[in-house]
Structures are given as C-alpha cells and as structure tokens.
N, C-alpha and C positions, 0 to 999 in steps of 0.2 A: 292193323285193321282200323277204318271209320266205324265210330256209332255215328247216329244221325237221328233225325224224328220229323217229323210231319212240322209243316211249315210255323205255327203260331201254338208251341207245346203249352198245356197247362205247366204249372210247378211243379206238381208230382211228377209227370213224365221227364221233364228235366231233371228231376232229383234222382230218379230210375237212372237215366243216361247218365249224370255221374258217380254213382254206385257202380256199375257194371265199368265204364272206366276207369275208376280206380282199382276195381279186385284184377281185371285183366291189361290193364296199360293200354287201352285203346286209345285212340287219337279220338277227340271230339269235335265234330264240324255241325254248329251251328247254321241253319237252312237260311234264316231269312227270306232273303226272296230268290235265291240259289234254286233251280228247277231241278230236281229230282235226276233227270237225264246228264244235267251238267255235270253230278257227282257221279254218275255209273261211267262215263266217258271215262274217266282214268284209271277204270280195270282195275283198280285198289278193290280185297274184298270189306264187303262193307254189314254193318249191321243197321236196322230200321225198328224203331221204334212207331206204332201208330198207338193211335188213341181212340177210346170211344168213350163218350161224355166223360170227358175228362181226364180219365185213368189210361194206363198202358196196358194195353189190351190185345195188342200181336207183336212177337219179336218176329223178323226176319232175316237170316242169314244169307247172306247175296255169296254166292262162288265162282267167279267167274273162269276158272278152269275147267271146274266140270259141267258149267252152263246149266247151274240149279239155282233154285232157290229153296232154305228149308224156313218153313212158315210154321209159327205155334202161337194157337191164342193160349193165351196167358192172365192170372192176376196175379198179386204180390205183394209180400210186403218187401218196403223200406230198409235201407241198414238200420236206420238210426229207430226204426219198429224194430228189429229183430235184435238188436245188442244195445241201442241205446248211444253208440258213439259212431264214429265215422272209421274206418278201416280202408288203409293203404298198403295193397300186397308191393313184396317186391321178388321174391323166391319163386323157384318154379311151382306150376299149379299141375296136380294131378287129380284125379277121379276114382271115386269108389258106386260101383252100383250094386244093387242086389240083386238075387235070382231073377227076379222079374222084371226089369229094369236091363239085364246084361244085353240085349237084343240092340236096343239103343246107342252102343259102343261105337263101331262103327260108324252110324252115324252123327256121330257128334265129334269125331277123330276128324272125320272129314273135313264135317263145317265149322268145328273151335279148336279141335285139341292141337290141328296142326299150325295151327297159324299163333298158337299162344307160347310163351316157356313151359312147354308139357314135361312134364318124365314123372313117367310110369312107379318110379320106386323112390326118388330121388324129390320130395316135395313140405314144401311148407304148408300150403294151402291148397283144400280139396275140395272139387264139387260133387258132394255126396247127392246120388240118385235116388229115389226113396219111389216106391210102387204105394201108388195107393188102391185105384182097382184099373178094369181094364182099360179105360182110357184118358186117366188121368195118375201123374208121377210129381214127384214135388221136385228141384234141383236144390239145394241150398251150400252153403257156403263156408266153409266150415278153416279155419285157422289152428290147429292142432283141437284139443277136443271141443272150443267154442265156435259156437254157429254165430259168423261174424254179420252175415244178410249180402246182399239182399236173398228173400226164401222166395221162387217162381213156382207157383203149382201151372204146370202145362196141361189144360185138357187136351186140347188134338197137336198133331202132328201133321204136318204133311207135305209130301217133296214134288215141285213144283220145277216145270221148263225157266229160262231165261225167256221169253221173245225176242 
C-alpha cells in the first residue's frame, strides 16, 4: 500500500505518515508536484492524508477493487506523544475491538486488514478499537501490553464511491 498527503504537508502531517508507515510497512510517496490522479492511475491501493490548519485531519483509504473510498475525520496524537520513542513493527498485526466497536470488523478487514501481515491469533502488534460514544472510537497501537502510538480518535466514518 502507498501513504501519501496533500501537496505541501506541515511537519506533523509528515510525521503522522511516517508513524503509520512504519507500524504498517507502507511505501511512502512524497507528492511534490505529483497530481493526485497521477498516483490513482496505478491501481495500487492507497492511503491519503489531508490537512486542515495544519494537523491531519482526514485519513482516507482508497480500494480500488471494490471502487470505494473509506473516509474518517480524525485527530491524533504522535508516536513519539504516546510512548516517547519511535516504533518499527515487523511481526504480523492483528485487532482487538470491544462490543461496541465489533460492527467496524468488516470494515476495516476490507480497507486494512487485508492488505497488511494480518492474522487473527497469530500477532505481535495490535490495533486495539476502543468505543468512546456513538460516533466517535479511539484506534491505538498497541505492541504486546504498551501502547506504542500513533493513538487516532475517529469521529465519523463514511464509505464513499470511487468516480
């Protein structure tokens, strides 16, 4: 999978895309002056970072098999906020959610789990789902019992066409 981000990112959004690259081995493609469309032409699925003043403020999950997009505004903190060091998985990643949170499963199987070293029982590194109320859940990042970051509280959700 590509991360990617909006043409001329602040620091923190960069530092976002390389947190998220390292816990999951993404490829990271720097935009420059790369047009958005240049990068969807190669059918790689991709991840999008935008920004709003500043901060990283919507992830989106591009799929192009099933001609979706999953779209979540988001804040967040930092690895280096939530543990203080820098963290490089290398083991498979699995998932734990709570009751309230289990609904999400499926989609997130779809737009991450399958495209990462996922298994189910078999995991170093987990992204634990956490409900806070109805329309806002925390992901965070978890290396056996330490929460290594970055921690994403997602307020909305929502699954969107390709055009």
């Amino acid at each position: 999978m590509i991360i990617t981000t909006s043409r001329k990112p602040s620091q923190r959004t960069r530092s976002f895309v390389n947190d998220l690259a390292r816990v999951f081995n993404f490829e990271v493609q720097n935009r420059g002056k790369v047009a958005l469309s240049e990068i969807v032409e190669n059918k790689k699925d991709i991840v999008i970072i935008e920004e709003f003043k500043g901060n990283p403020a919507r992830l989106k999950l591009y799929d192009f098999k099933l001609n979706k997009i999953l779209s979540m505004n988001i804040s967040l903190k930092l690895q280096r906020e939530v543990s203080g060091k820098v963290f490089k998985t290398s083991g498979n990643i699995g998932s734990l959610f709570d009751k309230k949170t289990e609904h999400l499963k499926g989609l997130f199987y779809d737009f991450l789990f399958s495209k990462l070293k996922y298994d189910e029982c078999n995991f170093s590194t987990a992204l634990h789902f956490k409900y806070v109320d109805s329309s806002t859940f925390y992901i965070e990042i978890h290396d056996g019992l330490e929460n290594i970051g970055p921690s994403i509280k997602v307020k909305t959700v929502v699954l969107m066409d390709i055009e």
